[in-house]
C-alpha positions as CSV (number, residue, x, y, z in Angstrom):
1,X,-48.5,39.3,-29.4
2,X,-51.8,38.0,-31.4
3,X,-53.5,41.1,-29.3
4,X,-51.3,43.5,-30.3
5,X,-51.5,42.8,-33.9
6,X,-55.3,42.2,-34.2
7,X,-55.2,45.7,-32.0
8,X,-53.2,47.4,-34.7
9,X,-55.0,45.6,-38.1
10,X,-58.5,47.0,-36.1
11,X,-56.7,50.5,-35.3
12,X,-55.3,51.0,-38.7
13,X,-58.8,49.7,-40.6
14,X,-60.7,52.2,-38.4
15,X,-58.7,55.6,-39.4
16,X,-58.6,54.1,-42.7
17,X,-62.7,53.9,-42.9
18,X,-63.0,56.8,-40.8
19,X,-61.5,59.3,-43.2
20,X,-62.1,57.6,-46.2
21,X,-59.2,58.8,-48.5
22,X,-55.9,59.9,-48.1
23,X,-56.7,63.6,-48.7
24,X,-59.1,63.5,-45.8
25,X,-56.6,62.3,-43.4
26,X,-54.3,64.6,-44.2
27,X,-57.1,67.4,-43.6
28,X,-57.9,65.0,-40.1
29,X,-54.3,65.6,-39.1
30,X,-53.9,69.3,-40.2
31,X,-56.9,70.2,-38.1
32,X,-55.6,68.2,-35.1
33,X,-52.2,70.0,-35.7
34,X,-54.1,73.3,-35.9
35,X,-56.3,72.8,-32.4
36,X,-52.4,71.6,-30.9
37,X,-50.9,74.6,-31.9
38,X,-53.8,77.2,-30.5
39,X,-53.8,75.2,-27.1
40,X,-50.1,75.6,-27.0
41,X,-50.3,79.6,-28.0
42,X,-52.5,79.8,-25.0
């Protein structure tokens, strides 16, 4: 159970650092949304 946690607390604290802000998420997982939805259109 500790490893899932400390798994998770690392997880979220990377995505967190990684995109720096809110906004830049959101833009993260409209472009990931984007490259899904071309793959799928193949």
């Amino acid at each position: 159970m500790k490893y899932l946690i400390t798994l998770l607390v690392l997880s979220t604290a990377f995505l967190l650092t990684a995109c720096n802000t809110v906004k830049g998420m959101g833009q993260d997982i409209q472009k990931a949304g984007e490259k899904i939805e071309g793959a799928a259109k193949k």
